[in-house]
C-alpha positions as CSV (number, residue, x, y, z in Angstrom):
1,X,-38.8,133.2,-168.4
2,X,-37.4,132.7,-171.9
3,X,-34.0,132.8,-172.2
4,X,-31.4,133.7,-175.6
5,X,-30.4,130.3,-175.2
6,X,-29.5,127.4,-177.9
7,X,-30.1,124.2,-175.7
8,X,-27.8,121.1,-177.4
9,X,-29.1,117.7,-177.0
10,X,-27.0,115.1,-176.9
11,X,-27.1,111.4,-176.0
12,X,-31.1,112.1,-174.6
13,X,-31.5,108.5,-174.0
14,X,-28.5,108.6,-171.7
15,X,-25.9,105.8,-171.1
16,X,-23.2,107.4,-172.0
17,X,-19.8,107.5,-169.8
18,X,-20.1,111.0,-167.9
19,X,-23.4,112.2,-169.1
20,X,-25.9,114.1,-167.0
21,X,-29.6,113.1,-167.3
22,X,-30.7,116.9,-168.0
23,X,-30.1,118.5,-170.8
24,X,-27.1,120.4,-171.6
25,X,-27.1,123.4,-172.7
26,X,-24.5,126.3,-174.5
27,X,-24.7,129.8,-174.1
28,X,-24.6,132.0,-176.9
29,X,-23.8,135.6,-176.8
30,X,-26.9,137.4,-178.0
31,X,-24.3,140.2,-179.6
32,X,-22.7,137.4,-181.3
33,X,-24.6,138.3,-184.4
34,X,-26.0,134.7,-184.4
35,X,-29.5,134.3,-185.2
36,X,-31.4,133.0,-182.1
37,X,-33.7,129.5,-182.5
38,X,-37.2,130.7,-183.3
39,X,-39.4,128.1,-181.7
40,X,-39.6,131.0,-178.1
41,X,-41.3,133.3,-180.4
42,X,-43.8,130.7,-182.2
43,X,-46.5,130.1,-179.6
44,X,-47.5,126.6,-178.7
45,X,-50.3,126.7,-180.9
46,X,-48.5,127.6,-184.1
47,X,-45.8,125.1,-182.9
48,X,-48.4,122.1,-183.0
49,X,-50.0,123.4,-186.3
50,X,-46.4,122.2,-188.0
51,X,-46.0,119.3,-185.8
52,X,-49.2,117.4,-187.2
53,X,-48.3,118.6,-190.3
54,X,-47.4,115.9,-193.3
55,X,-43.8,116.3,-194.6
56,X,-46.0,117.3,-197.7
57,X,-47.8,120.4,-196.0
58,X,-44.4,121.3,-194.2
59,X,-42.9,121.1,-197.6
60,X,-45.2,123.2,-199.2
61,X,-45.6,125.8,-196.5
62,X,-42.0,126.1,-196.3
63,X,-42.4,126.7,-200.5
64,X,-45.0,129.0,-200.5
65,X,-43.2,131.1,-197.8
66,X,-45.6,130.6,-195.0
67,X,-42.6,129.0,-192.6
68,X,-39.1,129.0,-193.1
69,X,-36.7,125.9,-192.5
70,X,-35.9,127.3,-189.1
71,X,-39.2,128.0,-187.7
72,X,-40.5,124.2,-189.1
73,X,-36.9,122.8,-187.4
74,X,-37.1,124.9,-184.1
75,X,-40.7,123.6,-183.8
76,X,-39.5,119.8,-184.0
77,X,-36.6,120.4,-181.4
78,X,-38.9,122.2,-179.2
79,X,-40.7,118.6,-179.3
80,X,-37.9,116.3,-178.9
81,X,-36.8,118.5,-175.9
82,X,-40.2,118.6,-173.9
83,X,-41.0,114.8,-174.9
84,X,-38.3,112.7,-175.9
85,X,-37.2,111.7,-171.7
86,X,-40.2,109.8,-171.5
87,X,-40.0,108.4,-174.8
88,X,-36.3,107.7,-175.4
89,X,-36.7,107.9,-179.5
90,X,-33.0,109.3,-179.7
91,X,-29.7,109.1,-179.1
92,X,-28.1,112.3,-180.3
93,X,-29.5,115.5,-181.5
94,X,-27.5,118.7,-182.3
95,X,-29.5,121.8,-182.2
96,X,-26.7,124.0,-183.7
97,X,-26.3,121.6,-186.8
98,X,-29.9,121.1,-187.6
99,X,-30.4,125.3,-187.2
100,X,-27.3,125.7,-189.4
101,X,-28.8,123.4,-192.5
102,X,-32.4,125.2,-191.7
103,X,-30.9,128.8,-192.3
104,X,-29.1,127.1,-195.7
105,X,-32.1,125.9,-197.1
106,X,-33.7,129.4,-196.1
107,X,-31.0,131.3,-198.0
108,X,-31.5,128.5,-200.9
109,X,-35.2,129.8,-201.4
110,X,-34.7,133.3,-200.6
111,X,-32.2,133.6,-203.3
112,X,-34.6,132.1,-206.2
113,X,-32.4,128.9,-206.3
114,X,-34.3,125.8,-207.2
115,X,-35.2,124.0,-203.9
116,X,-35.0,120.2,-203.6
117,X,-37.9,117.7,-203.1
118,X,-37.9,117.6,-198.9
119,X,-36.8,121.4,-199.0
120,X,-37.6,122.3,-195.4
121,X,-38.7,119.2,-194.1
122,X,-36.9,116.9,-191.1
123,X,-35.6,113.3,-191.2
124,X,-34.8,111.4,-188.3
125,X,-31.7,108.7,-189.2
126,X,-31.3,105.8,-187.7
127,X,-27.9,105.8,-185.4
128,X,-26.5,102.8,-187.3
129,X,-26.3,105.1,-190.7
130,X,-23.3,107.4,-190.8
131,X,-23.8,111.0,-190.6
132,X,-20.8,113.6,-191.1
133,X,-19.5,115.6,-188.0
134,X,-22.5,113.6,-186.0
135,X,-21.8,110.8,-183.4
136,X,-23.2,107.4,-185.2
137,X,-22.8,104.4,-182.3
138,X,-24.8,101.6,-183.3
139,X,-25.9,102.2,-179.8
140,X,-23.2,100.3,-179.2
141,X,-20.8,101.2,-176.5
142,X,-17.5,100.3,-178.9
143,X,-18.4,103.0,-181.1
144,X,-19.7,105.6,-178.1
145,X,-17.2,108.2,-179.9
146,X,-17.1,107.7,-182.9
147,X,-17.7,110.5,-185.4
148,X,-17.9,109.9,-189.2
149,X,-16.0,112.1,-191.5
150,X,-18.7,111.2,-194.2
151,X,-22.1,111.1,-195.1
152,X,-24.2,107.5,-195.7
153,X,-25.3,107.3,-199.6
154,X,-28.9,108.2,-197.9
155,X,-28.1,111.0,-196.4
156,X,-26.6,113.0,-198.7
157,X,-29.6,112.1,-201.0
158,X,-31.4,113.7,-198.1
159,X,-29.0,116.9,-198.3
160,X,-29.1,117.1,-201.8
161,X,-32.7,117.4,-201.7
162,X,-32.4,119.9,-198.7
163,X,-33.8,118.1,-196.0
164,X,-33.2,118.6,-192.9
165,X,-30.7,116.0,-190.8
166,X,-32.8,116.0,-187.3
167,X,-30.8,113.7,-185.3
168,X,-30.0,109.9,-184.6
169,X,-32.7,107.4,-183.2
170,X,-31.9,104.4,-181.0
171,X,-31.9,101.1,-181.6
172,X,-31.0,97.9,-180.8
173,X,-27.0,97.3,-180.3
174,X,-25.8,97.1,-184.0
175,X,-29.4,96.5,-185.3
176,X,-29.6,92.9,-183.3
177,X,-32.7,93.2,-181.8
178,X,-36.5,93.4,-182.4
179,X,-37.3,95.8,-179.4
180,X,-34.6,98.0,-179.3
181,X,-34.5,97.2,-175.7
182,X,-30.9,96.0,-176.3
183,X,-29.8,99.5,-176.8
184,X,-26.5,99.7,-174.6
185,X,-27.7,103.4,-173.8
186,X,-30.8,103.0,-172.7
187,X,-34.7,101.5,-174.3
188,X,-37.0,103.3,-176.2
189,X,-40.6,103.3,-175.5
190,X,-43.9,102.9,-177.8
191,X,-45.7,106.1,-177.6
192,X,-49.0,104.1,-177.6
193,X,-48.2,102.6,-174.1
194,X,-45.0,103.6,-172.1
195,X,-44.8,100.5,-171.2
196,X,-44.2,99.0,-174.2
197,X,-41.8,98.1,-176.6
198,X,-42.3,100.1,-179.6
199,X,-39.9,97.2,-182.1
200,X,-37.1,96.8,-183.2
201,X,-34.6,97.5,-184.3
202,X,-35.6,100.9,-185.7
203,X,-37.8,101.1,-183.0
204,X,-36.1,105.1,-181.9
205,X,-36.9,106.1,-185.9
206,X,-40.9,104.6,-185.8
207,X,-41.7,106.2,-182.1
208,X,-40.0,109.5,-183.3
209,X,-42.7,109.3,-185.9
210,X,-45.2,108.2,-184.1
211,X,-44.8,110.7,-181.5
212,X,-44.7,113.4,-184.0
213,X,-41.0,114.4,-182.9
214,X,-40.6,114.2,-186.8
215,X,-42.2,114.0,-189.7
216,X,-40.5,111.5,-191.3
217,X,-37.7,109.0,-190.6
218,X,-35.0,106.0,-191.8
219,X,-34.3,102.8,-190.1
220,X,-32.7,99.9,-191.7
221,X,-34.6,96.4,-192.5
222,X,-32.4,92.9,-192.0
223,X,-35.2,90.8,-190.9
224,X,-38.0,93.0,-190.2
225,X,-36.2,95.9,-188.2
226,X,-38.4,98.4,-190.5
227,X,-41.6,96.7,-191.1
228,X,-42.4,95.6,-187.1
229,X,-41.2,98.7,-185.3
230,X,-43.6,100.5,-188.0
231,X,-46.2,97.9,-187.2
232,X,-46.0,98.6,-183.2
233,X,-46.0,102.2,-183.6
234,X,-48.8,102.5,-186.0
235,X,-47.3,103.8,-189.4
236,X,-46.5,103.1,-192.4
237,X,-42.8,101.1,-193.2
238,X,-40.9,100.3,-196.3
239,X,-38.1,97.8,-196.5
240,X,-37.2,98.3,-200.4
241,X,-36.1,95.6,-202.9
242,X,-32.8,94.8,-202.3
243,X,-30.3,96.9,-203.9
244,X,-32.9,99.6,-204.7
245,X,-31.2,101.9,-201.9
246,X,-27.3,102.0,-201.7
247,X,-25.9,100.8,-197.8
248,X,-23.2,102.7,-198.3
249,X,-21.8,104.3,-195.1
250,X,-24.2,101.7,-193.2
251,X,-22.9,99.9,-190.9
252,X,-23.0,96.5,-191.6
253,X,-25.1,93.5,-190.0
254,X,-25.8,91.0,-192.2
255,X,-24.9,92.0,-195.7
256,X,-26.8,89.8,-198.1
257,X,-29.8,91.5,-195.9
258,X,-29.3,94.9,-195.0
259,X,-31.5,97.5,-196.6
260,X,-32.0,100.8,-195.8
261,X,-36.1,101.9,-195.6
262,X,-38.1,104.9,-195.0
263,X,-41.0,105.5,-192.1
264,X,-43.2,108.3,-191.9
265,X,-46.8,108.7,-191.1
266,X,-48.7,108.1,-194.0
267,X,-48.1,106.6,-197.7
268,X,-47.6,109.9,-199.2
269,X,-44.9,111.1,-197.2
270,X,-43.5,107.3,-197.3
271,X,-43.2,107.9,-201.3
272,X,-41.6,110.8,-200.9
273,X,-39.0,109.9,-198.9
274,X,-38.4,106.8,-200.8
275,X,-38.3,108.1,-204.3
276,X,-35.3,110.5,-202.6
277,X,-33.1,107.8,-201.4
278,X,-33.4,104.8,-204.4
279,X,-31.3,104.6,-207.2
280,X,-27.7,103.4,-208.0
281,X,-24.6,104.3,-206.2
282,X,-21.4,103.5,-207.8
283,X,-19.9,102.8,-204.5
284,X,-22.4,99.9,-203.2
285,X,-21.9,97.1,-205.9
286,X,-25.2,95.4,-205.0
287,X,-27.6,98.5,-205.6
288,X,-28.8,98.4,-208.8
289,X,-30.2,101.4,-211.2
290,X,-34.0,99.7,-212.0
291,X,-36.5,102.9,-213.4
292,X,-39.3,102.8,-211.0
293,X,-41.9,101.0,-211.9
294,X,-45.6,101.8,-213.4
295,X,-48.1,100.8,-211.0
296,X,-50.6,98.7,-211.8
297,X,-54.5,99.3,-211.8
298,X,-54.5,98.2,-208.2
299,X,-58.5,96.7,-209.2
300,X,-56.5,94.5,-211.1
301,X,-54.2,93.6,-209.0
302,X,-54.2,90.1,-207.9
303,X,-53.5,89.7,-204.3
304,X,-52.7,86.4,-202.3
305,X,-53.8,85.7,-198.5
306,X,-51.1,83.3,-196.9
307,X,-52.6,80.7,-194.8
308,X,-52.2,80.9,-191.3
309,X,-53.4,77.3,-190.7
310,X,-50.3,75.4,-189.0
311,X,-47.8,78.0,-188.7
312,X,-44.5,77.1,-186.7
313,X,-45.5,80.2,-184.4
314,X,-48.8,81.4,-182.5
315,X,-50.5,84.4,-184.3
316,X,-52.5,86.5,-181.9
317,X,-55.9,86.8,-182.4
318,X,-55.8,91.0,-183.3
319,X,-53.1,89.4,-186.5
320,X,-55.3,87.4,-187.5
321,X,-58.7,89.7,-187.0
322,X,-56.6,92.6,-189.0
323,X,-55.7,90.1,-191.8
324,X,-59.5,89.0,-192.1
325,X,-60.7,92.2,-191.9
326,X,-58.2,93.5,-195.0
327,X,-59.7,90.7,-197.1
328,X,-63.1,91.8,-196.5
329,X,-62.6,95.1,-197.4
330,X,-61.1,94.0,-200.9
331,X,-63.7,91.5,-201.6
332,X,-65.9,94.0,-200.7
333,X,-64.5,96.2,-203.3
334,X,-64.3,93.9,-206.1
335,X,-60.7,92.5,-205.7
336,X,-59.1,89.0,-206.7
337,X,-58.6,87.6,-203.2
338,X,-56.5,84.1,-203.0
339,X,-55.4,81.4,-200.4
340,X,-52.0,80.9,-201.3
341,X,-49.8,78.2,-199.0
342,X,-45.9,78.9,-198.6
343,X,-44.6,75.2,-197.0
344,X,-41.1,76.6,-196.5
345,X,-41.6,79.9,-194.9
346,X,-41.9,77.8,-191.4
347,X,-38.3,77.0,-192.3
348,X,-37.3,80.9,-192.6
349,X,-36.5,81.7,-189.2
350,X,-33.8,79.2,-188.9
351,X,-32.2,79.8,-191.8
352,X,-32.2,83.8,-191.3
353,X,-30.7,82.7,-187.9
354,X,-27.6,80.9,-189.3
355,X,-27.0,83.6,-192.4
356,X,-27.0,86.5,-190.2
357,X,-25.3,85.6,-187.4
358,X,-22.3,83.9,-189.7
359,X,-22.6,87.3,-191.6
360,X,-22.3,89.7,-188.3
361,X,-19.5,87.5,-187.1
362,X,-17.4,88.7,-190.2
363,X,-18.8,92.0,-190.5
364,X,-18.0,93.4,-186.6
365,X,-14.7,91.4,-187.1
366,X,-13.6,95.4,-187.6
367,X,-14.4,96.6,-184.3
368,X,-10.8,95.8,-183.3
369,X,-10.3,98.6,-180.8
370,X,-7.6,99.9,-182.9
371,X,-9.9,101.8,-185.7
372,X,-12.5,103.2,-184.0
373,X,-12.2,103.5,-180.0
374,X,-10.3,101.4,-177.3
375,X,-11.3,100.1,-174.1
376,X,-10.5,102.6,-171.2
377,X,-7.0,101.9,-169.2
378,X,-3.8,100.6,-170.5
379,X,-3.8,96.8,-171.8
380,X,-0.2,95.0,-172.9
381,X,-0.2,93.2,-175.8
382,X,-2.7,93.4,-178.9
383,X,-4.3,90.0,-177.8
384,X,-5.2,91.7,-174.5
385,X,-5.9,95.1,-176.1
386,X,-8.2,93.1,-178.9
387,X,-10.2,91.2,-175.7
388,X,-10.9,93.8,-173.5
389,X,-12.5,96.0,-176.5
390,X,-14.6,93.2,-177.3
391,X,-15.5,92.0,-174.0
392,X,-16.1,96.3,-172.7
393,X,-17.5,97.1,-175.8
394,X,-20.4,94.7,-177.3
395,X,-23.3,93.7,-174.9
396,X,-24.4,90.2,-174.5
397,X,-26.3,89.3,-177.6
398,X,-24.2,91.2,-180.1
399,X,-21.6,88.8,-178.5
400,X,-24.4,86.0,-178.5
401,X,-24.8,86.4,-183.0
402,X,-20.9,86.7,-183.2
403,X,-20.5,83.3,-181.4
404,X,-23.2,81.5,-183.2
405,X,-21.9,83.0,-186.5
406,X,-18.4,82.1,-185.7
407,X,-19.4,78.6,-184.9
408,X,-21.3,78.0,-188.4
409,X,-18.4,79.0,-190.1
410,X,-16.0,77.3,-188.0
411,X,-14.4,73.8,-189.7
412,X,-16.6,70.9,-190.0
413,X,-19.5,72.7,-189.2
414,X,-19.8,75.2,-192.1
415,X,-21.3,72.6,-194.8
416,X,-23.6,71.1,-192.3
417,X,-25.2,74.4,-191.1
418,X,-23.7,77.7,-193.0
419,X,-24.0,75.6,-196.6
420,X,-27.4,74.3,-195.9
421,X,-28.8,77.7,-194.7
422,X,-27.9,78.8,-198.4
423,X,-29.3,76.0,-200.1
424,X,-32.3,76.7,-198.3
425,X,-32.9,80.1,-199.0
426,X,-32.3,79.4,-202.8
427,X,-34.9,76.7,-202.1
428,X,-37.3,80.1,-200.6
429,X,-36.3,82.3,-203.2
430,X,-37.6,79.8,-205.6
431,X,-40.8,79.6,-203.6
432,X,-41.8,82.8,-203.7
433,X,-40.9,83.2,-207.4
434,X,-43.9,80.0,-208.4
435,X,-46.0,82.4,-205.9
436,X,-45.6,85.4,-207.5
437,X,-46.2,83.4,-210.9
438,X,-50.3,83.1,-209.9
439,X,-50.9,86.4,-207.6
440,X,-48.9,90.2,-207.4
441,X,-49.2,90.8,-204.1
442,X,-49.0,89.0,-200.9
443,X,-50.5,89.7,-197.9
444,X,-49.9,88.2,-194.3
445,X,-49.8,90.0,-190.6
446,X,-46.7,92.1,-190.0
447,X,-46.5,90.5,-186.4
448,X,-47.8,87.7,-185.2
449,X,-48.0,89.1,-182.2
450,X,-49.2,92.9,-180.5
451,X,-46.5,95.1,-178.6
452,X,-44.8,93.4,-176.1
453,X,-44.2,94.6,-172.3
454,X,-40.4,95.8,-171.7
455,X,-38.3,92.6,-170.5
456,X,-41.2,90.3,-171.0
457,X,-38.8,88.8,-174.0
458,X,-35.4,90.2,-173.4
459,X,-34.0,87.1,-172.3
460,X,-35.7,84.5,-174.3
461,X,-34.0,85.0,-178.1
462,X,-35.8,82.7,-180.1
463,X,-38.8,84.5,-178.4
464,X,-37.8,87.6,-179.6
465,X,-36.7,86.2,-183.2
466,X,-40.4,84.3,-183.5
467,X,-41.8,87.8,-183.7
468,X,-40.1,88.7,-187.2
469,X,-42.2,85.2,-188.7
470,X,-43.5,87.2,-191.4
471,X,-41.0,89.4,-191.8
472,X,-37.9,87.4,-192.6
473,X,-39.3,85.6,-195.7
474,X,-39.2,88.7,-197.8
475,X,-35.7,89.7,-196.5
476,X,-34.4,86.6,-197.6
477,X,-35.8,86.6,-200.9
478,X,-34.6,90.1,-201.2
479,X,-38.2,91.0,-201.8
480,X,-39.7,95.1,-201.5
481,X,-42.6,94.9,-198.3
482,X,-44.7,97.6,-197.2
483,X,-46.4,97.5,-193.2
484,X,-49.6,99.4,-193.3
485,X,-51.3,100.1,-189.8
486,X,-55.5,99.1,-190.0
487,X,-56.4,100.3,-186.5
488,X,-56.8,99.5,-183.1
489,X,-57.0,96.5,-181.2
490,X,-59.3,96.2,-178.3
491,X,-56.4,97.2,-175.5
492,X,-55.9,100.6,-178.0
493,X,-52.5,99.1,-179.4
494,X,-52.0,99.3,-183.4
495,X,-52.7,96.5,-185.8
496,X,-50.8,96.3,-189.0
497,X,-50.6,93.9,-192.4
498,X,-48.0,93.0,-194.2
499,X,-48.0,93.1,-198.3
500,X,-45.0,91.6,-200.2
501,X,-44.2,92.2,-204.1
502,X,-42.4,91.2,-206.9
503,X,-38.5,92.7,-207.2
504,X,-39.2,96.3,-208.1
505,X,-42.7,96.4,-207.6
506,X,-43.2,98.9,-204.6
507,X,-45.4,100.9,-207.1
508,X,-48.0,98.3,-206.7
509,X,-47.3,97.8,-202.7
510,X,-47.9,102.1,-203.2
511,X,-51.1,101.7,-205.1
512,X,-53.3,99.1,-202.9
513,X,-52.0,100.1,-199.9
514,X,-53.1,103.8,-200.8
515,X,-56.6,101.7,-201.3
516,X,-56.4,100.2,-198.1
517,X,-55.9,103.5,-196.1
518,X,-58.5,105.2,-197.8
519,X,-60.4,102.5,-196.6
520,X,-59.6,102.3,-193.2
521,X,-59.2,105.6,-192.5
522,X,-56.5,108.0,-190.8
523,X,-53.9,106.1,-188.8
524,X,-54.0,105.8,-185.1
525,X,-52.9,108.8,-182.9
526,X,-51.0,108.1,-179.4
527,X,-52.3,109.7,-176.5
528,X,-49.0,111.1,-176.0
529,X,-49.5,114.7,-175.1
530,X,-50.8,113.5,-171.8
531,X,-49.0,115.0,-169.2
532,X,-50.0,111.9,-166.5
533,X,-48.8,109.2,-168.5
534,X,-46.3,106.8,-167.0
């Protein structure tokens, strides 16, 4: 029967050195004076009420006084604990830490103290953002124990506005990935089929959403690591102009690239979260304090189709459908609907392929053994030490970027590839400013292709990389993009679409994609309460 227990989760998607599939879990002295977790005396019922919740009904029950912090929090870990072995969505989650920040937001409320704009509500962070007193690895083996001293810029906007820290989602190795099957602790599934992969490389933050093992969630975007994980799992996903949101305690792939971005399960909640985390922060020199801008009428909004005719990778036939059917539905309603052509974006791969990898090369130049962990065992000598760290601690295509990167910066090859990649992306940039100049939005698929099998890419890399065609343009422009799901596909896997913006125009991506989900309807739901499922 129930026990006075707290259970703490930790490392679910095992992996780690010494680490027991169950669960473990720490006693607490029921005398201790403690409060005990709530979620035993809820019912299963009342549990799932909150778990279909939006972040907006959780916020405003937890307002009006109908739950507190704990109860919404206890129903959340009661979630990840019965589902998250099958799904793999996280890495590390601390029950005692999440209860302690639920009972301060309680105490916030209870004592008439203005409560913030997520008061009561939990965020699921992306193990790549640092989190204070909570493991952040990259999923990375090198960084298996290390524990930040500091918050991430995001997070404490998070805190300030007293939401709740839920715990840290997997990923692909240091964000390198676009399935998060590179994980060195373990895959995450898509809840849709468990046989999937749900994306990458947020792919643990847009399943933990998608599964309803939290309301809402934060990944990080370099080439598409927001938008196609969102696009797999069937919600919505932001990757913000760049320097809207401060990377500050982010770890670093690509720099020129990196953005932080929120998921959660419809536009509302997306909003939310994202009107929390933007804004300057004197300690990233790139972000940049823009006011948010008005939306436009979205009837008058002009929007642009891109042509799919000759593109430098196959688009499956649900992309395209989706697409199509998008158009139909504006033209249907009265919109401005243009063909628009874009001859470099065939060229965008290959130049995100250059620029990134020459950017992690320098960027994970840190993880030296010295600053954050060591190899196990004794090693002589700082040359030995330095190898065996690298060798131990990266897997093989974080150690696949860092070669390519060093090689395009190398002498004699750095103005033949490293220089040209830049001239080429000025040359993009420029493109998409001449676009912008005759439509407002752009829309294209998110993916060209549907959720993949696990392994069916995981050794082909320029496989995996073709799937991010429409998402690296935008990234390399430093342009704000918005995934919106639009249904099923015939095998019951999401669809998605892709529209891009002006700088500092997600008000307008907001507006017509608020259009287009009226339109379409409410998202796609996982059979994932099934108890047979693989």
């Amino acid at each position: 029967g129930p026990l006075p227990l707290s259970w703490n989760q930790t490392n679910l998607c095992r992996g780690f050195p010494g680490r027991k599939r169950s669960l473990r879990r720490k006693w607490r002295d029921p005398t201790s004076g403690c409060p005990e977790p709530s979620l035993l005396a809820l019912g299963s019922e009342m549990s799932k009420l909150l778990i279909y919740d939006s972040a907006r009904a959780l916020h405003a029950a937890f307002l009006n006084g109908h739950h507190t912090a704990r109860e919404i929090a206890a129903c959340f870990l009661e979630r990840i604990q019965k589902r998250d072995h099958a799904l793999g969505a996280f890495l590390t989650v601390d029950e005692e830490q999440v209860l302690l920040q639920a009972d301060a937001v309680d105490r916030k409320r209870e004592a008439g103290e203005p409560v913030g704009a997520l008061g009561g509500v939990p965020v699921a962070v992306k193990d790549n953002i640092c989190t204070r007193n909570l493991k952040t690895t990259c999923a990375s083996r090198i960084l298996q124990r290390f524990v930040p001293a500091y918050d991430a810029h995001v997070v404490e906007q998070i805190r300030s506005a007293d939401g709740i820290i839920l715990g840290k989602t997997n990923l692909d190795e240091f964000a390198m990935g676009s399935s998060t099957e590179y994980s060195s602790f373990g895959p995450c599934r898509n809840p849709f089929d468990l046989k999937r992969v749900p994306g990458g490389s947020s792919g643990g933050s847009a399943a933990s959403v998608a599964a309803r093992l939290a309301p809402l969630a934060l990944g990080t975007d370099t080439g598409g690591s927001v938008r196609q994980p969102a696009a797999f799992c069937g919600i919505p996903g932001l990757k913000p102009t760049y320097g809207r949101v401060s990377r500050f305690g982010v770890a670093a792939f690509a720099s020129s690239l990196d953005q932080v971005g929120p998921m959660a399960s419809n536009l509302d909640d997306l909003k939310m979260l994202y009107e929390v985390i933007a804004g300057r922060d004197r300690r990233d020199s790139t972000s940049r304090d823009v006011a948010l801008a008005r939306p436009m009428d979205p009837g008058s909004l002009r929007v642009g189709v891109l042509s799919l005719e000759g593109t430098g990778v196959q688009v499956e036939k649900p992309s395209m459908q989706a697409v199509e059917e998008v158009v139909a539905l504006l033209e249907t309603d009265g919109r401005s609907v243009e063909r628009v052509e874009a001859p470099l974006w065939e060229h965008a791969l290959s130049i995100y392929a250059v620029l990134s990898a020459a950017e992690a090369s320098s960027n994970l130049a840190r993880y030296d053994g010295l600053r954050y962990s060591s190899p196990p065992g004794e090693r002589e000598g700082l040359k030995e030490h330095l190898l065996a760290t690298r060798e131990e601690g990266f897997g093989d295509e974080v150690a696949r970027r860092i070669l390519l990167g060093t090689f395009v910066l190398s002498h004699g090859y750095k103005e033949r590839y490293y220089q040209r990649a830049l001239d080429a992306r000025r040359l993009l940039q420029e493109e998409f400013d001449r676009l912008f100049s005759h439509v407002d939005v752009l829309l294209t698929p998110t993916s060209p292709v549907a959720p993949f099998l696990l392994k069916e890419r995981l050794d082909n890399p320029w496989e995996m990389l073709s799937g991010d065609y429409f998402t690296v343009p935008p990234s390399l422009a430093g342009l704000p993009a918005l995934s919106i799901p639009v249904g099923l596909d015939s095998a019951g896997l999401p669809r998605a679409v892709q529209m891009v913006a002006p700088h500092w125009r997600e008000e307008d991506l907001f507006a017509l994609g608020r259009t287009l989900e009226e339109a379409v309807g409410t998202r796609p739901e996982p059979d994932f309460e099934r108890e047979d499922r693989p």
